[in-house]
N, C-alpha and C positions, 0 to 999 in steps of 0.2 A: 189347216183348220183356222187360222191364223185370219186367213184370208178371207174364208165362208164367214166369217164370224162379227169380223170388221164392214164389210161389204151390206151384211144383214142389218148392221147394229148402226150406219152411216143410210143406210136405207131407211129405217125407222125417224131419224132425227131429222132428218132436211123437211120431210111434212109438217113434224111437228112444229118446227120452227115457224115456219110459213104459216101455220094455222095460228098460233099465237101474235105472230104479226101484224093479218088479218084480224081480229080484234082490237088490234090497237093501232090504230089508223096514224094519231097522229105519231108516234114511237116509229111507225113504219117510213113512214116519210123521212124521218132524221136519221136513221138507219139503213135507208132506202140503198146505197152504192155498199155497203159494209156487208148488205143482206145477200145483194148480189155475189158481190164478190164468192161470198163464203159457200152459197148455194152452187156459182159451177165447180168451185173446187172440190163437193162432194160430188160432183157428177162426174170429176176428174179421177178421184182420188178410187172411187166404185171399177169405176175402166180398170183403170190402170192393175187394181189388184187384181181384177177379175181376168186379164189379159193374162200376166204374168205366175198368175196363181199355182198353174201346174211346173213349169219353169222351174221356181222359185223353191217348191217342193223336191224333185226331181235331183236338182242340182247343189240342194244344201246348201240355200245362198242365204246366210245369217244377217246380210244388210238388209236385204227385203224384208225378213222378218224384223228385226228392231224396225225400220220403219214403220212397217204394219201396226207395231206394238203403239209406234207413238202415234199414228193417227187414231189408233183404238182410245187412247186417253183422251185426244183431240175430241172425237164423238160425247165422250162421257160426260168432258167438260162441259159442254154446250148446253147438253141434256139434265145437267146441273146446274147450268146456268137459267135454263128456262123453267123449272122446277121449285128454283129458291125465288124468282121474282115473280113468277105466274099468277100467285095467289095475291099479293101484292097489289097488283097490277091492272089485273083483269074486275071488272066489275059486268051486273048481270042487265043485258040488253033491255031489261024491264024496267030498271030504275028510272024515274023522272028525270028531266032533263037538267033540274036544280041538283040533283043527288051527283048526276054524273061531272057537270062544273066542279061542284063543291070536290068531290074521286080525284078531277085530274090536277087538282091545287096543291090537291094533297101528297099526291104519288109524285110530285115534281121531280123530288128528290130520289125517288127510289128507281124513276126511266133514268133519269143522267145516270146513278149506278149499271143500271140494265146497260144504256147505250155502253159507258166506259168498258165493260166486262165483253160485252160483242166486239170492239174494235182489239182488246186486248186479245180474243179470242182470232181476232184477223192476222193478227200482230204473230201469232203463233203457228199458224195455217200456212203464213208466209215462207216463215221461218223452215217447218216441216217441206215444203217442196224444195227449196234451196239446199236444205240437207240429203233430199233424196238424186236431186242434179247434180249434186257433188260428189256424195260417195255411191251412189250407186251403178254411176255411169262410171263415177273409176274403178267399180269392181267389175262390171262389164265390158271395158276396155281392158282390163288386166289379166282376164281370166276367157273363159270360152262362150262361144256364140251363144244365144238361145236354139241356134239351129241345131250346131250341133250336141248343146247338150239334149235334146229333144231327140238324134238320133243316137247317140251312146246311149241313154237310156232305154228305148225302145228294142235294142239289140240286147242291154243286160235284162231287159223283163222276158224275150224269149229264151235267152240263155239261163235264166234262174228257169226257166218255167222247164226245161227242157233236163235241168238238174233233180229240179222236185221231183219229174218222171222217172227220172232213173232211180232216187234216192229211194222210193216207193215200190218201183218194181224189183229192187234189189231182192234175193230169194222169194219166197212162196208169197204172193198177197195174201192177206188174211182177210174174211167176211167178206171175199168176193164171188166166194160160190154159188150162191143164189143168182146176182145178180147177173152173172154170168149163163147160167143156165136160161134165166129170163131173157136175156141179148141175145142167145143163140136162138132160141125158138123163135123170137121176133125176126130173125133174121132167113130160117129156112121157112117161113110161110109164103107161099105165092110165089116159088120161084120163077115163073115165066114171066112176072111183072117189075116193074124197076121200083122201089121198093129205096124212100129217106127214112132213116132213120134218124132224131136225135137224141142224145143226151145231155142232161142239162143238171146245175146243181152249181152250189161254190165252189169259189176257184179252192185247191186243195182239197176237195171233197173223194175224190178218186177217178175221176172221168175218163181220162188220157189212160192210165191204167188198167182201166177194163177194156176202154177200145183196145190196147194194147193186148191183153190175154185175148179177147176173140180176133183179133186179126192174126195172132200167132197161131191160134187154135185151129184156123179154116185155111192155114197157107196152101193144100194140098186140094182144098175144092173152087177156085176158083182159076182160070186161065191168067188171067189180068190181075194185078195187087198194085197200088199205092197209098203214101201216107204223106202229107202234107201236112205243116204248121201253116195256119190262113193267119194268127198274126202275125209270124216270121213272114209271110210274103205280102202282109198289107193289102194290095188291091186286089181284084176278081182275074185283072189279062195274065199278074203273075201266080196266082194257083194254076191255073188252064196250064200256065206255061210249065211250072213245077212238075205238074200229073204228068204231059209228053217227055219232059228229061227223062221222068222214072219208066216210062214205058220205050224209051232210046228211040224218040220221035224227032227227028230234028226241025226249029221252027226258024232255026234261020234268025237268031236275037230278033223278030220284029212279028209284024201282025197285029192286024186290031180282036178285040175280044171273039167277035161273029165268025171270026176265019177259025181263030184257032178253038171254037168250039166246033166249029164243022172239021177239023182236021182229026180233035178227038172223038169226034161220035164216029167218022169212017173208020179210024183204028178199031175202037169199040165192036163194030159191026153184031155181031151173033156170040161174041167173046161174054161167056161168064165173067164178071170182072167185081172186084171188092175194094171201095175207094175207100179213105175215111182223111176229112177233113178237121184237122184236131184246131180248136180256139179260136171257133170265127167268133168276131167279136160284132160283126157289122151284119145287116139284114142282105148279103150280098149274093143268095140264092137266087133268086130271081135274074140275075144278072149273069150265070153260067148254066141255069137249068138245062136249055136252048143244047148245052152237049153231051144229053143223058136222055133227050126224047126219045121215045120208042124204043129202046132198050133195055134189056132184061137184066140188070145188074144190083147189086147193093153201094149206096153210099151213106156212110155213117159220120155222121159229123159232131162234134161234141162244143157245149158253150155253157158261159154262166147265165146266158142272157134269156128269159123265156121267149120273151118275142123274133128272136133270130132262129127260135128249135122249132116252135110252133110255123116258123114262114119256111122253114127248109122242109119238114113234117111231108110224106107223101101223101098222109091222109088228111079228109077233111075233118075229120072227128078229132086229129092228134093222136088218136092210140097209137102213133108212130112214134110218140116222144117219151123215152124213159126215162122221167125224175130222179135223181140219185137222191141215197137216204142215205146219212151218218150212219156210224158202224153201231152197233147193237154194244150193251155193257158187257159182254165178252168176249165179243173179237176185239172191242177196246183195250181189256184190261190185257187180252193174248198181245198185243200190236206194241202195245208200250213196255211191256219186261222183256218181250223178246228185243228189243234196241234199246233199253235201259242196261241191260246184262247182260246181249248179246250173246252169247254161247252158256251164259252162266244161269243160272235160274237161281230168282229172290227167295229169301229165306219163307218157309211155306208158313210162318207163324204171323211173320211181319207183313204179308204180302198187302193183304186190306187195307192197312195204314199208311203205309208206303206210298202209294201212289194215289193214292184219293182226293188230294188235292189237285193231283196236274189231270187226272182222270174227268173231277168234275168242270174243271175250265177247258177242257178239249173238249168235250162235249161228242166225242166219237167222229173228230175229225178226222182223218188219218194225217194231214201235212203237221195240223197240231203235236199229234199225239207220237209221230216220228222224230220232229224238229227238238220237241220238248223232251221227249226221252233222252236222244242223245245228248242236250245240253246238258239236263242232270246227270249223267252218267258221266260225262265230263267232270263236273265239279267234285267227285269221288265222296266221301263218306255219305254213303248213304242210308240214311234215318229218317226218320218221320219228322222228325221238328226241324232238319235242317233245309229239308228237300220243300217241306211247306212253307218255310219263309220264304226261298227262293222262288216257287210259285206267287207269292204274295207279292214278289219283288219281280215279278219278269218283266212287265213291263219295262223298268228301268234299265233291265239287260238288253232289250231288244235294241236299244239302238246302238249299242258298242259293241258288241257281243256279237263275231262275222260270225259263228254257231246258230244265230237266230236270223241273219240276213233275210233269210227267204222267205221266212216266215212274215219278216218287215216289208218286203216289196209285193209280197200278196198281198196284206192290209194296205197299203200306199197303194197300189194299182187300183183296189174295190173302191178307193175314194175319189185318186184323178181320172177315174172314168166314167162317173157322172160327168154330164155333158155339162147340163144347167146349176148355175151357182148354187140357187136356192133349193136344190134339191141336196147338195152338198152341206148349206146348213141345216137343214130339217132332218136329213142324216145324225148328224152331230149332236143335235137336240136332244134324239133318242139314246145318249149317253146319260141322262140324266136317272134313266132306272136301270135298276137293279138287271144284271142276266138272267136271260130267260124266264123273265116275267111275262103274264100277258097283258097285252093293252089292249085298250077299248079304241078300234078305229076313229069312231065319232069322238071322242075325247079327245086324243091324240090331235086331229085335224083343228081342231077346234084350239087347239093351246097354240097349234104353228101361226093360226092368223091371228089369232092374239099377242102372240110376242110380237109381230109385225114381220116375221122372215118372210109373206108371202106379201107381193103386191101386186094385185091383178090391174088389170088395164080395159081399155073398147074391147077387146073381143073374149078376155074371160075374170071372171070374178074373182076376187081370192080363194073362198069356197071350193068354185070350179078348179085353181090354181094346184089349191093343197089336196086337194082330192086326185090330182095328175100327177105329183108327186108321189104321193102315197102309192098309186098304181106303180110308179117308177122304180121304185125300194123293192116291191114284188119281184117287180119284172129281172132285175139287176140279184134277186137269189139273196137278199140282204136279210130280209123280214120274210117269215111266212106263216100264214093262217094257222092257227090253232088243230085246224081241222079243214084239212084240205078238201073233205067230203061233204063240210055244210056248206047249202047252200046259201046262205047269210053273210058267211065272211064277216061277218064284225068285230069277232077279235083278232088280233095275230101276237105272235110269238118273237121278242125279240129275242135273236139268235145269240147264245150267250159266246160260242165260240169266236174268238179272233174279229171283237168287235173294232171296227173304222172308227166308230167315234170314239170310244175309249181307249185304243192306242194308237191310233193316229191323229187324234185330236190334238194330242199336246205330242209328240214325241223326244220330249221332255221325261215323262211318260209317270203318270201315276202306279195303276193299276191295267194295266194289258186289256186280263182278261175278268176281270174283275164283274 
């Protein structure tokens, strides 16, 4: 957050600077090499975090972040700086030319303070990169690659994710019967045709899970079965290559993609077969179709991403793509006592009280409302005023607290996978209301380019910018419509559950779920 924040807030200032300059022609001239200077070190200093950003996140690196901290004052100052002299300074291009003489006689003294405060402000700027060439390359030197902490990380987010599954499918899923019944019909429709299916929803929401019950539940109708993680294997040649291991195909370690989809369609041949590709996170369908043509099979794939469900979808309409919905306020409140109490059952008087606080910030998440039972079930005495401070206070547990781990690299992963910086900050932004409030799209759109997070360029406007953004948040299962069935879309619903911006923002961490 650190990062999106800084990067946003260092974006805003370098214009304004320059715009105040320009106005003052001559100020500009005598500041001319100071201006320079300062302006590429924010084009440096934007890089560099924006580079480093997920790194830096990932691997816990607390130099990075004091840096960050101190470039963020560096911005403010500036911004303070042109603020306290501006009015000063500036006079209105109307005034006569007598007026404007007599302005710049006056202000003599107030540009030499201006200039002095820029150079001292250079003087600091300096300062900040020699501090970051020094300690930050010795933390870098002393400690591990960026590559490979890029790959431990990537392995402990399938490994959590592959936890979360288990931890969920541990006995009977609860409020998964419906949707289950709806997966299966969608799935015996059309058997002679080959038939994508997606699922789609947030990460934690229960995806993997239900794929899980229908692929247990059909073991006996189909010839052919496998299951694939598309994060765990990253590219498109290694799923291909995953689905022939599980089918005891040997590919010989090698092959380009085109072979080894023709090697699984011949396998395939006239075989009933039931794939399901769990957490593709890339639009990578298109890219293996080509070993599923003309085939009469099911392959179910699950994601957070709308647009990777919609392009795997085998129909043109999408009615191939089932939305997941949070669990209803009773298989809620079933989901959390049954791992709250585990074998034991809450007292039937207290039950209401009891849990109503962790109930309304899960928001019928299931990883929530799993993760958070068992930590208070942990902390033992459980009451109503105890268990509701601890709710008030989780955030501040989530980051010590290995009981919430999972919970933590769910929200850290929903934000290092935004691609675009500024879609990162404009995420963040919408920490500033309330859970599960609704906002007015046009409103919304309208504060992000006002604060300045958006900066459009030749080929799109900020307007255009934030409004692709906005789409982004949808798409990415973060925010969603009010009402998925008007067709207006104007307002949406920020999702009050296991918000990015409010605990991952600071992970420091105020209020979680706040």
């Amino acid at each position: 957050m650190e990062a999106a924040a800084a990067t946003a807030f260092v974006g805003r200032i370098a214009p304004k600077l320059l715009e105040f300059l320009a106005a003052n022609h001559k100020l500009r001239q005598n500041l001319e090499h100071d201006i320079t200077y300062i302006q590429r070190e924010f084009a440096l200093i934007s890089a560099a975090i924006q580079q480093d950003d997920d790194c830096r996140w990932r691997s816990g690196d607390h130099v990075k972040r004091a840096w960050i901290q101190i470039i963020r004052d560096l911005a403010h100052a500036i911004e303070d700086c042109i603020d306290r002299f501006m009015h000063r300074v500036t006079i209105s291009g109307a005034s006569t030319w007598i007026r404007q003489a007599v302005h710049r006689v006056q202000t003599v003294t107030v540009r030499k303070e201006f200039a002095k405060a820029i150079r001292e402000l250079k003087k600091i700027s300096q300062e900040s990169s020699k501090l970051r060439e020094t300690y930050y390359s010795a933390n870098i030197g002393a400690g591990t690659s960026s590559s490979s902490v890029a790959s431990s990380v990537m392995a402990c987010e399938t490994a959590t994710q592959m936890v979360i599954d288990d931890t969920l499918s541990a006995g009977q899923p609860v409020g998964m019967d419906a949707p289950w019944e709806e997966l299966l019909e969608l799935i015996q429709q059309q058997q002679q045709q080959l038939k994508v299916i997606s699922i789609v929803g947030f990460d934690g929401i229960g995806k993997t899970l239900l794929a899980r019950c229908v692929y247990d539940t059909i073991e006996n109708q189909y010839e052919a079965r496998a299951w694939v993680s598309a994060a765990e294997q990253g590219v498109p040649t290694n799923v291909i290559k995953e689905i022939l291991q599980q089918f005891a195909i040997p590919t010989n370690g090698g092959g380009n993609l085109s072979k080894l989809c023709a090697i699984l369609r011949l396998y395939l041949g006239t075989k009933r077969f039931f794939i399901v590709i769990d957490d593709m996170r890339t639009e990578f369908w298109h890219d293996i179709k080509d070993a599923f043509v003309g085939l009469s099979g099911r392959v179910l794939v699950t994601t957070a991403i709308h647009s990777v469900a919609n392009a795997c979808s085998s129909s043109a309409a999408h009615d191939h793509v089932y939305a997941m919905k949070t669990l209803a306020d009773e298989h809620s409140r079933l989901l959390f006592f049954k791992e709250a109490f585990q074998d034991d059952n809450p007292p039937i008087d207290k039950e209401d009280q009891l849990g109503s606080e962790a109930l309304k910030k899960c928001d019928g998440l299931p990883l929530a409302l799993v993760t958070t039972a068992r930590y208070l079930q942990s902390t033992g005495n459980p009451t109503h005023g105890n268990w509701a401070t601890l709710c008030h206070n989780l955030g501040a547990h989530l980051e010590t607290k290995e009981m919430l781990a999972r919970m933590k690299r769910v929200l850290v992963h929903s934000y290092t996978s935004l691609v675009k910086h500024d879609v990162k900050t404009c995420l963040l932004y919408l920490g500033i209301y309330r859970s599960g409030r609704t906002v007015r799209r046009g409103s919304l759109i309208r504060k992000w380019c006002a604060e300045g997070f958006i900066q459009g360029d030749y080929m799109c406007n900020a307007l255009d910018a934030a409004k692709a953004n906005f789409k982004e948040l949808l798409n990415r299962s973060i925010i969603k419509h009010t009402d998925a069935s008007s067709k207006n879309n104007k307002e949406i619903r920020w999702l009050p559950h296991l918000h990015p911006a409010k605990s991952v923002g600071s992970l420091s961490m105020t209020q979680v779920l706040e």
